[in-house]
C-alpha atoms as an extended CHARMM CRD file, in Angstrom:
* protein
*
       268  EXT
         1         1  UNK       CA              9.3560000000        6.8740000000       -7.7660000000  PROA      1               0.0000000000
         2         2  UNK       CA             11.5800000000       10.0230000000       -7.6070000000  PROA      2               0.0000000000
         3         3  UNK       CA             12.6400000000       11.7140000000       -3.9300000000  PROA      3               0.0000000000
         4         4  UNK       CA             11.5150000000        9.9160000000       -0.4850000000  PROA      4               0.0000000000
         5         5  UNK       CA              7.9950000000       10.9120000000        0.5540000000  PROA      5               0.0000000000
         6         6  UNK       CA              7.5330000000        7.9040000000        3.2530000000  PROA      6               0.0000000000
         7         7  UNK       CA              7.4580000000        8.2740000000        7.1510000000  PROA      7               0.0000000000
         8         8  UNK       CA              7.1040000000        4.9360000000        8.7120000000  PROA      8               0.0000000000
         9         9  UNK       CA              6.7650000000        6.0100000000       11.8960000000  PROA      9               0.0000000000
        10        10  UNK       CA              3.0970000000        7.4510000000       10.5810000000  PROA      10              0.0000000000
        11        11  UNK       CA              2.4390000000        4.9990000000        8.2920000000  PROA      11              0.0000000000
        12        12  UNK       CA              2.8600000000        2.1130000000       10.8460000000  PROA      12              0.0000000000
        13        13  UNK       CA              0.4450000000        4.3710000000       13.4700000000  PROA      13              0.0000000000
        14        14  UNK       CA             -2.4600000000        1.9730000000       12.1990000000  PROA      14              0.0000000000
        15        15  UNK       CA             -0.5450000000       -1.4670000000       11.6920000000  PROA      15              0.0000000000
        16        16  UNK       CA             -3.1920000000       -3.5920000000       12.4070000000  PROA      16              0.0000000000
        17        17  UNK       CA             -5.7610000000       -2.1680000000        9.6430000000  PROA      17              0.0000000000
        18        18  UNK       CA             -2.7690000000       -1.4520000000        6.9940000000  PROA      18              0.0000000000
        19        19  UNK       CA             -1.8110000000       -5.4140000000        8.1670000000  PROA      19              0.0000000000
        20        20  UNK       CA             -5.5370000000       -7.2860000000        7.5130000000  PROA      20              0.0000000000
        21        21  UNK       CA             -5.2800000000       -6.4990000000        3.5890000000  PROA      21              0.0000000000
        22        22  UNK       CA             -1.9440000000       -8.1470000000        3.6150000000  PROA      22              0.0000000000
        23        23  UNK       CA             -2.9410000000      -11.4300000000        5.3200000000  PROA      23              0.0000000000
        24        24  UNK       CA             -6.1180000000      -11.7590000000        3.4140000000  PROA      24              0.0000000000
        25        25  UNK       CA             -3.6070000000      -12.1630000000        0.2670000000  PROA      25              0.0000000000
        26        26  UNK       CA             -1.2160000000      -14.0950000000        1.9620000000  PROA      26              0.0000000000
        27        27  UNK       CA             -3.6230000000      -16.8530000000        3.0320000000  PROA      27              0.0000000000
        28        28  UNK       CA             -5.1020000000      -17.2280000000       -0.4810000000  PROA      28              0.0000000000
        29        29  UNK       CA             -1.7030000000      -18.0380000000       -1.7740000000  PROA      29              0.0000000000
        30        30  UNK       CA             -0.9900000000      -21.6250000000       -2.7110000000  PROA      30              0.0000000000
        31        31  UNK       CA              2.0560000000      -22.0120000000       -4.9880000000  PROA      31              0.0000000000
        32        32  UNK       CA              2.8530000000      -25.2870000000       -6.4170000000  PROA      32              0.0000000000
        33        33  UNK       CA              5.7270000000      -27.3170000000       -5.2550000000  PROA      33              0.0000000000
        34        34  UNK       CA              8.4460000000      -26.3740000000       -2.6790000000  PROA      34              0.0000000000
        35        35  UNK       CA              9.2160000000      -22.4920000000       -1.5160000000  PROA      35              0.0000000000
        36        36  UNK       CA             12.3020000000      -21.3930000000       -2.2950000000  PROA      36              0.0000000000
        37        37  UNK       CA             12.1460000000      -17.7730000000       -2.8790000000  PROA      37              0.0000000000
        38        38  UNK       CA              9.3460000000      -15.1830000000       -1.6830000000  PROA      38              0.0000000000
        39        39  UNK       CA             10.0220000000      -11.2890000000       -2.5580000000  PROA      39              0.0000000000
        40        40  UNK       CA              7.8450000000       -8.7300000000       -1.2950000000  PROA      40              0.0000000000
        41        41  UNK       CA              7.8850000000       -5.6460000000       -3.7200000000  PROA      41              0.0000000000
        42        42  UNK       CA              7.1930000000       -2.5070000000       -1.8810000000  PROA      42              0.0000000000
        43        43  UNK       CA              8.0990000000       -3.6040000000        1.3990000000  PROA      43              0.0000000000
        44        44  UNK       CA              7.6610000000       -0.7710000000        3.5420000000  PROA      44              0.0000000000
        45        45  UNK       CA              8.6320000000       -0.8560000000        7.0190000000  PROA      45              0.0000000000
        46        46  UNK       CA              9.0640000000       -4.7650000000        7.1350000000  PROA      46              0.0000000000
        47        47  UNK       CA              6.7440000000       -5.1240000000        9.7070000000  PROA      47              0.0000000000
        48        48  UNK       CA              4.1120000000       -7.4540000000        7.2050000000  PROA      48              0.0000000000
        49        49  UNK       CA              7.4400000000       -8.8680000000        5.2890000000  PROA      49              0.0000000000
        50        50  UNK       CA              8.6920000000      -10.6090000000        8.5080000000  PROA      50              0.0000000000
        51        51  UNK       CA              5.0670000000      -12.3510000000        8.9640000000  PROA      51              0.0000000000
        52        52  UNK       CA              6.4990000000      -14.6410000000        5.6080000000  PROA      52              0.0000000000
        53        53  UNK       CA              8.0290000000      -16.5240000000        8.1320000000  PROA      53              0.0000000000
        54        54  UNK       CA              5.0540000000      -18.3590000000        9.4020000000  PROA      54              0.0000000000
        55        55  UNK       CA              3.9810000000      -19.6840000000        5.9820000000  PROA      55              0.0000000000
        56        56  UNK       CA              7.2610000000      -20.2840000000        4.4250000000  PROA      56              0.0000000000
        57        57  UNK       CA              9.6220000000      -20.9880000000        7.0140000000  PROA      57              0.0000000000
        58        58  UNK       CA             12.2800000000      -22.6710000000        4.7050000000  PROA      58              0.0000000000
        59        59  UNK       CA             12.1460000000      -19.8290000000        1.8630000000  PROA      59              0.0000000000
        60        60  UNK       CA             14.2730000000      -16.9730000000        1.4300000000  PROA      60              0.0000000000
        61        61  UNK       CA             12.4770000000      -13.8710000000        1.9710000000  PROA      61              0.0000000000
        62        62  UNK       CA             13.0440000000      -10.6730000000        0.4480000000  PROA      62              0.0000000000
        63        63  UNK       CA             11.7890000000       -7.2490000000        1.0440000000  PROA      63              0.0000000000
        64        64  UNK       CA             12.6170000000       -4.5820000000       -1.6090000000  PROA      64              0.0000000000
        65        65  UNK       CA             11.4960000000       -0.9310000000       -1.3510000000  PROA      65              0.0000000000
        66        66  UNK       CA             12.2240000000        2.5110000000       -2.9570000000  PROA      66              0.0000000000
        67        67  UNK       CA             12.1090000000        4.4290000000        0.1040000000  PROA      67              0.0000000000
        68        68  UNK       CA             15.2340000000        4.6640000000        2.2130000000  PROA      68              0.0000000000
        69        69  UNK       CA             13.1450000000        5.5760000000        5.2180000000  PROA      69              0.0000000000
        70        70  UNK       CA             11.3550000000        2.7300000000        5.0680000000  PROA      70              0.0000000000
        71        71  UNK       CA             14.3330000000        0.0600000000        4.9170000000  PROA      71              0.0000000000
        72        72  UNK       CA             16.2110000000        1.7760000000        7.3560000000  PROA      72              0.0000000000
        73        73  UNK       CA             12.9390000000        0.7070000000        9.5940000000  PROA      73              0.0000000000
        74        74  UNK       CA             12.1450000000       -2.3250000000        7.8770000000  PROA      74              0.0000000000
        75        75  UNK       CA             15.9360000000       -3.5360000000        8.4410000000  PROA      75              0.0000000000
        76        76  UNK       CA             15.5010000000       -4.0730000000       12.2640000000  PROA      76              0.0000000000
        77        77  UNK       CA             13.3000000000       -7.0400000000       11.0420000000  PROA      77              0.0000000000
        78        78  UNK       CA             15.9700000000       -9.1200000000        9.4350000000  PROA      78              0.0000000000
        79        79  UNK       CA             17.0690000000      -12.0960000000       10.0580000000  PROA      79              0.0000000000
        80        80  UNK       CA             20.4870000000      -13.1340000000        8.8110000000  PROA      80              0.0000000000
        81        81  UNK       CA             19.9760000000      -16.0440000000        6.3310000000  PROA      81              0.0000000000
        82        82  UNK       CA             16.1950000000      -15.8540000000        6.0080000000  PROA      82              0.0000000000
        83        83  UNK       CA             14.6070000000      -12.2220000000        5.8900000000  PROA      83              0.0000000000
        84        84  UNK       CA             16.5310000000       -9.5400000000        4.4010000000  PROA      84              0.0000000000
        85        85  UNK       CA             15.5350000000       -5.9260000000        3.2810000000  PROA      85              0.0000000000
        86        86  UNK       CA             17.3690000000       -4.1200000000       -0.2120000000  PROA      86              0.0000000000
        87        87  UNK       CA             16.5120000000       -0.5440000000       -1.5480000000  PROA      87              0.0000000000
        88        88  UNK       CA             15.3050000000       -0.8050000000       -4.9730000000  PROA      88              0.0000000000
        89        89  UNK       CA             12.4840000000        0.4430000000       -7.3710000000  PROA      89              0.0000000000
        90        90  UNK       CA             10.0240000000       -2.1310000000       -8.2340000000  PROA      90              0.0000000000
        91        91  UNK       CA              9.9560000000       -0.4030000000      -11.7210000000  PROA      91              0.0000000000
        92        92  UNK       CA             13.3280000000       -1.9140000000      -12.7820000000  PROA      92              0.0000000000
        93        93  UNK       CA             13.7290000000       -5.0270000000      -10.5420000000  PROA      93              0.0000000000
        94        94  UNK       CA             14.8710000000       -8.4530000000      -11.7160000000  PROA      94              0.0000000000
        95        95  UNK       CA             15.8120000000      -11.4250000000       -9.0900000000  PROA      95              0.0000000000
        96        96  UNK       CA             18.9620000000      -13.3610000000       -9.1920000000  PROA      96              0.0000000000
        97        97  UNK       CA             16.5520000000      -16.0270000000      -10.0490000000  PROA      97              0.0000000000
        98        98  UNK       CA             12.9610000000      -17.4990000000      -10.6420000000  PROA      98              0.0000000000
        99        99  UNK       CA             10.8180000000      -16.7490000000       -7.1480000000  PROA      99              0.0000000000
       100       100  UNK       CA              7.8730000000      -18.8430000000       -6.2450000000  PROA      100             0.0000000000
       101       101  UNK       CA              5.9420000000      -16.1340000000       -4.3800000000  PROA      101             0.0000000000
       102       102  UNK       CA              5.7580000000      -12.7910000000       -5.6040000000  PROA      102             0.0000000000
       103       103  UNK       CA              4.0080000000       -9.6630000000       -3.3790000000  PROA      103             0.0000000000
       104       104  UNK       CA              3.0780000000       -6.3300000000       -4.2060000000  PROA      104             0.0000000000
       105       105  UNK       CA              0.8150000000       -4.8740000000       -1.3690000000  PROA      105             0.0000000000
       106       106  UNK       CA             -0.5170000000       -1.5940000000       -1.6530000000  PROA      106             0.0000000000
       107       107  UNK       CA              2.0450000000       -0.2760000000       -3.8300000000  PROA      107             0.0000000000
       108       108  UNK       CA              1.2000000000       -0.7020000000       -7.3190000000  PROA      108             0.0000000000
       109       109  UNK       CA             -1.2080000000        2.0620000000       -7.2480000000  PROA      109             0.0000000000
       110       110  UNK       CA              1.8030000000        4.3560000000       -6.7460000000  PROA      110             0.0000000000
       111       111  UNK       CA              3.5600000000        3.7720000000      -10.1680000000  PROA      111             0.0000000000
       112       112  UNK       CA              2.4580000000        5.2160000000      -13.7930000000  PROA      112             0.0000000000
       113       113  UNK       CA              1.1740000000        2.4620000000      -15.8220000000  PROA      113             0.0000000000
       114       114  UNK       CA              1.6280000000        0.2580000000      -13.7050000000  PROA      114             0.0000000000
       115       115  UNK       CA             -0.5230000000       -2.5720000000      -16.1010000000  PROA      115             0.0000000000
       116       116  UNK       CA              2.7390000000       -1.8910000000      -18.2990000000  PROA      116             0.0000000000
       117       117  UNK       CA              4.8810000000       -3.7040000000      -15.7630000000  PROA      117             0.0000000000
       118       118  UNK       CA              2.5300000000       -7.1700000000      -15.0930000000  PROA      118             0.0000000000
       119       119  UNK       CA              4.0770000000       -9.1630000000      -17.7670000000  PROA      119             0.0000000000
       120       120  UNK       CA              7.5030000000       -8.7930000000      -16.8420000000  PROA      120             0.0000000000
       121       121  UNK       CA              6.8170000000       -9.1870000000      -13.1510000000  PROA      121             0.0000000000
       122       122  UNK       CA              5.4680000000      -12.4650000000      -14.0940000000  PROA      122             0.0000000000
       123       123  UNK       CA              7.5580000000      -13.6410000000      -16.5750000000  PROA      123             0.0000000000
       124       124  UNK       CA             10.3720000000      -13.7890000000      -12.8600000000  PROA      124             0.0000000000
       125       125  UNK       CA              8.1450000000      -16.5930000000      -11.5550000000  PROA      125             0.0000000000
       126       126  UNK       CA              9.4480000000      -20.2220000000      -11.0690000000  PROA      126             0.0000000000
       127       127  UNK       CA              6.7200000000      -22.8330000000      -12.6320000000  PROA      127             0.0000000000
       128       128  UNK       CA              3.6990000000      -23.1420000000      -10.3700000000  PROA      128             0.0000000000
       129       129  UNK       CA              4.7820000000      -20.1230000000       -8.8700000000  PROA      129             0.0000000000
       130       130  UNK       CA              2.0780000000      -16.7790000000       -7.6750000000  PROA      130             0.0000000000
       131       131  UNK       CA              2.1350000000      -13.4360000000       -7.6610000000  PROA      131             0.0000000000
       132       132  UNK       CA             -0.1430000000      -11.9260000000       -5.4700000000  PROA      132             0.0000000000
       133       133  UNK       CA             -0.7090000000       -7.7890000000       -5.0100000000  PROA      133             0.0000000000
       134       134  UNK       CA             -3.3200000000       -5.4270000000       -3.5260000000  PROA      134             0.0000000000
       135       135  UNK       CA             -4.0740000000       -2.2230000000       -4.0030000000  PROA      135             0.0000000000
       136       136  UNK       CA             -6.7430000000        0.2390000000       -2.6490000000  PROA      136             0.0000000000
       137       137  UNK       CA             -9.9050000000        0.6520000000       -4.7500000000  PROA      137             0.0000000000
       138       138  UNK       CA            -11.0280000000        3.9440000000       -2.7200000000  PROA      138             0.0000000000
       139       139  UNK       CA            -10.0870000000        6.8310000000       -5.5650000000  PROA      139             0.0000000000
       140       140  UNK       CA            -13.2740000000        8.2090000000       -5.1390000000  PROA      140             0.0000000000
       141       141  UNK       CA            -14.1720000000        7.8910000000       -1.3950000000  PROA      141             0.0000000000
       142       142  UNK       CA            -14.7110000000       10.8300000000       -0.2270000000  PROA      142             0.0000000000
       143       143  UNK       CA            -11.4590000000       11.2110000000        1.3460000000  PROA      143             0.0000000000
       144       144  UNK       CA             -9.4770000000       11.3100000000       -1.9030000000  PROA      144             0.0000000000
       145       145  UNK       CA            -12.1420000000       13.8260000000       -3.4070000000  PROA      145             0.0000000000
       146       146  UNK       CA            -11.6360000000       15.8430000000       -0.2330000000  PROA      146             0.0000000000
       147       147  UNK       CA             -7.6730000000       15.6550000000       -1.2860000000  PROA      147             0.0000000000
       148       148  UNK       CA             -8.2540000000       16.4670000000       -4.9220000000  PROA      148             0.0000000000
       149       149  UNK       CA            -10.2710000000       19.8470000000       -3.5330000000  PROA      149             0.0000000000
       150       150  UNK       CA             -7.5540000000       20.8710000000       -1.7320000000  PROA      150             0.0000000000
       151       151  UNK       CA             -5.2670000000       20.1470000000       -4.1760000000  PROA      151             0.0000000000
       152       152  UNK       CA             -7.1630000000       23.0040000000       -6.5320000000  PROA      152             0.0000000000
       153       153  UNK       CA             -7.1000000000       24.8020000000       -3.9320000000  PROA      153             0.0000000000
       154       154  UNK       CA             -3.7820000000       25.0060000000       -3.3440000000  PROA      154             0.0000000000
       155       155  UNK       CA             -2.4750000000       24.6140000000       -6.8180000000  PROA      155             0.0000000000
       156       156  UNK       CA             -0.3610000000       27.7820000000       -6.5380000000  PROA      156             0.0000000000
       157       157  UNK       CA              1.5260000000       26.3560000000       -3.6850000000  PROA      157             0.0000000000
       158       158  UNK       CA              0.7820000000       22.7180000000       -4.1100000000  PROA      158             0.0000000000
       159       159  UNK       CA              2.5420000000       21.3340000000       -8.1130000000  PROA      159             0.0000000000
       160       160  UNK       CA              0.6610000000       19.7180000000       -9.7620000000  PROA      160             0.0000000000
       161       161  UNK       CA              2.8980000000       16.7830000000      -10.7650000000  PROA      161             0.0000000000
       162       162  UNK       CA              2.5910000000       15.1110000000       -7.5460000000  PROA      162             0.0000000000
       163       163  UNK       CA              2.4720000000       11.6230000000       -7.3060000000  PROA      163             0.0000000000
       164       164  UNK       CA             -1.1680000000       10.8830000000       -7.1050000000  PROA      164             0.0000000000
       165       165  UNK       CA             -2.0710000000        6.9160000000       -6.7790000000  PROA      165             0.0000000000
       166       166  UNK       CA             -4.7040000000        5.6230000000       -8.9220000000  PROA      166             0.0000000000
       167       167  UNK       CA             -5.5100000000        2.0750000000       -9.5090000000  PROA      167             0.0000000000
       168       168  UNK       CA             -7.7910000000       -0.4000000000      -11.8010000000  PROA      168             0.0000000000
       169       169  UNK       CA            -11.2350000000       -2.0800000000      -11.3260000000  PROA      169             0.0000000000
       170       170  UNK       CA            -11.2420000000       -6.2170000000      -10.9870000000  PROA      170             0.0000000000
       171       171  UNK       CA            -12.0000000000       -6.7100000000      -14.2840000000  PROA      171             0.0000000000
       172       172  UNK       CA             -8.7730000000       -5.3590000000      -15.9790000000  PROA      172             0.0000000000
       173       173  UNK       CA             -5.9570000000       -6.4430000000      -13.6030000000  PROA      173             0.0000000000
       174       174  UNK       CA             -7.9940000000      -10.0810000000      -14.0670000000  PROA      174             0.0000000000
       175       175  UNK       CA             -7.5190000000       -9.5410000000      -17.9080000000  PROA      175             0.0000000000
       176       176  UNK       CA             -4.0070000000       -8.1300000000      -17.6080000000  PROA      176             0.0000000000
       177       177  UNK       CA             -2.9300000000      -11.2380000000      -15.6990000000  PROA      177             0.0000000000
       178       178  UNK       CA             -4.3290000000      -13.7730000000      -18.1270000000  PROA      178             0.0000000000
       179       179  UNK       CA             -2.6490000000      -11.8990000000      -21.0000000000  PROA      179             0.0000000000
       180       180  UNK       CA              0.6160000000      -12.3450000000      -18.9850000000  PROA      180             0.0000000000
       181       181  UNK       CA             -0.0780000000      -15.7950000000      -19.1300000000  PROA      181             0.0000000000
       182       182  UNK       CA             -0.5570000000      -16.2580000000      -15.4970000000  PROA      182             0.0000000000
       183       183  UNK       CA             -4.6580000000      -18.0400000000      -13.9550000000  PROA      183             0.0000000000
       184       184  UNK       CA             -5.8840000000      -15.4390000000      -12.6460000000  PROA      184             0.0000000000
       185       185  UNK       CA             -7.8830000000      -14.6000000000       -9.2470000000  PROA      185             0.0000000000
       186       186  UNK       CA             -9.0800000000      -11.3820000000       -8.7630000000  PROA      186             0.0000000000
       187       187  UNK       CA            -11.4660000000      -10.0950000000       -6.3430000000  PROA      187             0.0000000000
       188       188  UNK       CA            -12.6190000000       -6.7910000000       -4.3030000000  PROA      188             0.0000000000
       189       189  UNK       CA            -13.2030000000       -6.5050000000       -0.5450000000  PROA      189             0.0000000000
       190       190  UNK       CA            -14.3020000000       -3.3230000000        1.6080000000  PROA      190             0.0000000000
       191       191  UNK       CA            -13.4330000000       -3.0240000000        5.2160000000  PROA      191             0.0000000000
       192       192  UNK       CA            -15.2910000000       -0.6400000000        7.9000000000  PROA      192             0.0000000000
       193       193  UNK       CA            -12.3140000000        0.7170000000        9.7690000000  PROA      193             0.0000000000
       194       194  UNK       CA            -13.4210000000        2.4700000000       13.0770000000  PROA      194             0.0000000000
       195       195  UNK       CA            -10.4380000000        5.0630000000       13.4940000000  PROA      195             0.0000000000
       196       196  UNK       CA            -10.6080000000        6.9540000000       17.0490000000  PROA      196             0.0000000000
       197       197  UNK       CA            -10.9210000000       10.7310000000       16.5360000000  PROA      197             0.0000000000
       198       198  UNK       CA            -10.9260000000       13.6070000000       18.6940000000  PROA      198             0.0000000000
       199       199  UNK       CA            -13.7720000000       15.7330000000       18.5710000000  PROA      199             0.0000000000
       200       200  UNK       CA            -11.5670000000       18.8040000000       19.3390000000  PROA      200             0.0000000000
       201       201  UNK       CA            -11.4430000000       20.4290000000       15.7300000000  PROA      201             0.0000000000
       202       202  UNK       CA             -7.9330000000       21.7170000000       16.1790000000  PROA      202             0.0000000000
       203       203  UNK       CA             -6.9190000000       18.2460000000       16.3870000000  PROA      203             0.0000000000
       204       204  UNK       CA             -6.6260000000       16.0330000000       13.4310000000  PROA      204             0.0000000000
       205       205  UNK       CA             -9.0790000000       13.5770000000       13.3670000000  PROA      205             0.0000000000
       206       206  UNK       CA             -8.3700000000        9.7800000000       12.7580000000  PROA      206             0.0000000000
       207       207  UNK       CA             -9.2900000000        9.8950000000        8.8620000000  PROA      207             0.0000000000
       208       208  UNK       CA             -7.0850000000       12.7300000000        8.4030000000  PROA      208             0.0000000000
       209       209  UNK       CA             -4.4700000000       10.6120000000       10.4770000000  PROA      209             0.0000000000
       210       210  UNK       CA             -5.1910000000        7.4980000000        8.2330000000  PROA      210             0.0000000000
       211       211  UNK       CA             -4.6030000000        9.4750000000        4.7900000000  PROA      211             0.0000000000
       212       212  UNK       CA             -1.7980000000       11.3220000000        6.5900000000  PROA      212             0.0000000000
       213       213  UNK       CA              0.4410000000        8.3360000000        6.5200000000  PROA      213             0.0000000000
       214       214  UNK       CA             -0.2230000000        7.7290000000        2.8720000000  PROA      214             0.0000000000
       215       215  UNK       CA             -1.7960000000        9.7160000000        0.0090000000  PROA      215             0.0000000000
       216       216  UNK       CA             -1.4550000000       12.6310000000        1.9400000000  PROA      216             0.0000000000
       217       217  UNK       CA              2.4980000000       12.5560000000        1.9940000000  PROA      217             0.0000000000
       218       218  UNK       CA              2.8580000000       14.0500000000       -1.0170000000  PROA      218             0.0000000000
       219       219  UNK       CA              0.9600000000       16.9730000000       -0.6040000000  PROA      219             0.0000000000
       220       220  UNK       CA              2.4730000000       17.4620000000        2.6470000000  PROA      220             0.0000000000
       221       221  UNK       CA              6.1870000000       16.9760000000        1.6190000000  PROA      221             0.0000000000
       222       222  UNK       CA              6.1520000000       19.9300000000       -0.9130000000  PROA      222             0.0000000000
       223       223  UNK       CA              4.7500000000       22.7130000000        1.5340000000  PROA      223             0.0000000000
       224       224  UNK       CA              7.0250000000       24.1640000000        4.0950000000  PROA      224             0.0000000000
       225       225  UNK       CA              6.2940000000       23.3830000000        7.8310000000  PROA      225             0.0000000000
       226       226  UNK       CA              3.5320000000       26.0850000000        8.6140000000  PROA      226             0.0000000000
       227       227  UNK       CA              1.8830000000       25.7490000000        5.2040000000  PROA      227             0.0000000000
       228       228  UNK       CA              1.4140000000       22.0420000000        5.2850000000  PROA      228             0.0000000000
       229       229  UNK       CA             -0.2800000000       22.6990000000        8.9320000000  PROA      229             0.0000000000
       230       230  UNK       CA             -2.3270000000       25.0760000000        7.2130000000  PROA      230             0.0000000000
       231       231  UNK       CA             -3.5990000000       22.0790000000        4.3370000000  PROA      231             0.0000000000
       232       232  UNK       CA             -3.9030000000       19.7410000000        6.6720000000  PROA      232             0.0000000000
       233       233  UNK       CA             -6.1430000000       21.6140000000        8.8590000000  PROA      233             0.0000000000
       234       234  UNK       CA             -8.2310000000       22.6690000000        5.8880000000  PROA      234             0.0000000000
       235       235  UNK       CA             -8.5680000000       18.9640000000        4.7730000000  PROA      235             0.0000000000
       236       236  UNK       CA             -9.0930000000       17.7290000000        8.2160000000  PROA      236             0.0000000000
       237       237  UNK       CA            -12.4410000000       20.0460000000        8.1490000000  PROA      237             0.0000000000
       238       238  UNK       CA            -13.7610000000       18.8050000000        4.8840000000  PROA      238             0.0000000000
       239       239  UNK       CA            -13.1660000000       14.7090000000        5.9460000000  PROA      239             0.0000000000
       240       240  UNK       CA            -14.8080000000       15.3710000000        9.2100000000  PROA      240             0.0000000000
       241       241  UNK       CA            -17.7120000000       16.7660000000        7.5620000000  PROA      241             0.0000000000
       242       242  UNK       CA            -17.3390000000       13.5010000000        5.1260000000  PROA      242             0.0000000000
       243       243  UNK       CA            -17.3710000000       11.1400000000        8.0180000000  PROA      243             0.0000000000
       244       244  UNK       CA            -19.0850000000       12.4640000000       11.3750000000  PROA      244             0.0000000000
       245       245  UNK       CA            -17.4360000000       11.7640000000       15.0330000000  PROA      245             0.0000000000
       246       246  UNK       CA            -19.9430000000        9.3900000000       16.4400000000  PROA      246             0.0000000000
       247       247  UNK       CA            -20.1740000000        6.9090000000       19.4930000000  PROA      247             0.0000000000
       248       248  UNK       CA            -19.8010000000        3.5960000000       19.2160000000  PROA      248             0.0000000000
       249       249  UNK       CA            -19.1480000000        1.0480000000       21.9670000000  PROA      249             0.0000000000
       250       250  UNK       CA            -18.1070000000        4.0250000000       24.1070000000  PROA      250             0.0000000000
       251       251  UNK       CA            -15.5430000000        5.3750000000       22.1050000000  PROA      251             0.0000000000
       252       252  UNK       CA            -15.0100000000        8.1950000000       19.7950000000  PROA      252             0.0000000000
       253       253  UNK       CA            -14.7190000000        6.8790000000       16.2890000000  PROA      253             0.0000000000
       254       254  UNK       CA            -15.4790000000        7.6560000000       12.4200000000  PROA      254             0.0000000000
       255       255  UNK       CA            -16.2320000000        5.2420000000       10.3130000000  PROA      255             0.0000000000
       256       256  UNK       CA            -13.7240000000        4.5580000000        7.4010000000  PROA      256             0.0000000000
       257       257  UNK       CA            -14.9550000000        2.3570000000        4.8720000000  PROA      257             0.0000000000
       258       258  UNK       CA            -11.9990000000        1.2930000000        2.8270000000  PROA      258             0.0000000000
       259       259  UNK       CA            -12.1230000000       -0.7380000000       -0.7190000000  PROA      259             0.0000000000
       260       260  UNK       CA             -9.3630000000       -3.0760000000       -1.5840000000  PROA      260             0.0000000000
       261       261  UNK       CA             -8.7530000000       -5.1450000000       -5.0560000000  PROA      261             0.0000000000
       262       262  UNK       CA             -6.9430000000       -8.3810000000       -4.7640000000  PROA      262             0.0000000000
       263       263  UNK       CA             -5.1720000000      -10.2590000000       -7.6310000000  PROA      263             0.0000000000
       264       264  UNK       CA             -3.2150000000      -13.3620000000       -7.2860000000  PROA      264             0.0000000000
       265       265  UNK       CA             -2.0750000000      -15.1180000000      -10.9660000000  PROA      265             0.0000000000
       266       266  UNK       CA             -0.3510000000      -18.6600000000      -10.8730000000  PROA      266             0.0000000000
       267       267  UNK       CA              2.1500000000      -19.8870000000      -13.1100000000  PROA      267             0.0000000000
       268       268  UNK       CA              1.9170000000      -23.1050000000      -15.4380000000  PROA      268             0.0000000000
């Protein structure tokens, strides 16, 4: 994934939503046998990486992310001799050995193809080992149609190449997984998030916020400063008309409903 479009700072501004996801996975994990190894592909800021410690506390635990942004961050989460952090594209990884839990949260939807890369990200698990990932199922919520507007609307300013996620429905990542020879699990979940917003419209609401930190980046990264306020501001009005400000419980929220696919395939 070419050039550095991550901000952790942002992207860790709703830790606890990006982090249910993540454990959902993790506790549906059962590899056979003893834990020696555990990578977690697409690591971002380490915050999730360093949970591995609860479940396997006797494993080696890697994180491993293209972004330098993000292991600069994720780095204050090692520990020496248990949880480390390396820069590297997921793309063209290969362990020093067979690993008996393999992660890919929220990432895969980021690369080309990425169907193209199951079989040889299984083929680096131990016997009885898993590989788990999770990606978001929400390419046509109305917050990534509100994104693809703008993005035709700004396609004299905005390229056109941009990396734009995009992801699979249950069925084929459960096909692509027995085809790699791996049993496969493979299900969908969507969570209501309830994101506070302010109901000052020269503020950007909390759905704007949300996307900010993700498929926004992109978008954002190629503009210069006052042009990106400009898109953002323009996109904030058509996901505010997408999901009202409303009152709930005494606070000022919008509702975010957010689908998620989860695959996990286990080694003979």
């Amino acid at each position: 994934m070419a050039g550095d479009i991550w901000n952790a700072q942002q992207y860790l501004r709703f830790e606890n939503d990006r982090l249910r996801p993540f454990l959902d996975l993790i506790t549906q994990l059962d590899p056979d046998g003893e834990v020696h190894t555990v990578v977690d592909l697409g690591c971002g800021p380490g915050n999730a990486t360093a949970l591995l410690v609860d479940w396997w506390p006797d494993a080696r635990i890697v994180g491993v992310d293209s972004s330098p942004a993000m292991i600069e961050v994720a780095q204050q989460q090692a520990v020496p001799g248990q949880v480390e952090f390396e820069l590297g594209d997921l793309r063209d990884w290969h362990p020093d050995g067979k690993v008996d839990v393999l992660l890919a949260n929220a990432v895969l939807q980021w690369v080309p193809d990425h169907l193209d890369l199951l079989p040889s990200l299984a083929a680096q698990l131990a016997p009885g080992g898993v590989f788990g990932f999770q990606v978001p199922g929400n390419f046509e919520a109305p917050s990534h149609l509100a994104l693809a507007e703008m993005k035709q609307r700004w396609g004299d300013r905005v390229p056109a190449d941009l990396q734009k996620p995009a992801s699979h429905d249950p069925a084929v990542y459960l096909g692509k997984l027995a085809e790699a020879g791996l049993e496969p699990d493979v299900w969908e979940t969507t969570y209501t998030y309830l994101v506070a917003a302010d109901p000052d419209p020269k503020v950007p609401c909390g759905v704007t916020e949300f996307v900010r930190g993700s498929a926004l980046r992109p978008a954002i990264r190629a503009l210069n400063e006052s042009d990106a306020a400009d898109f953002v501001a323009e996109y904030d009005a058509l996901v505010r008309a997408a999901y009202p400000i409303r009152e709930i419980g005494g606070r000022t929220v919008q509702l975010l409903p957010y689908r998620r696919i989860f695959a996990i395939g286990r080694a003979a």
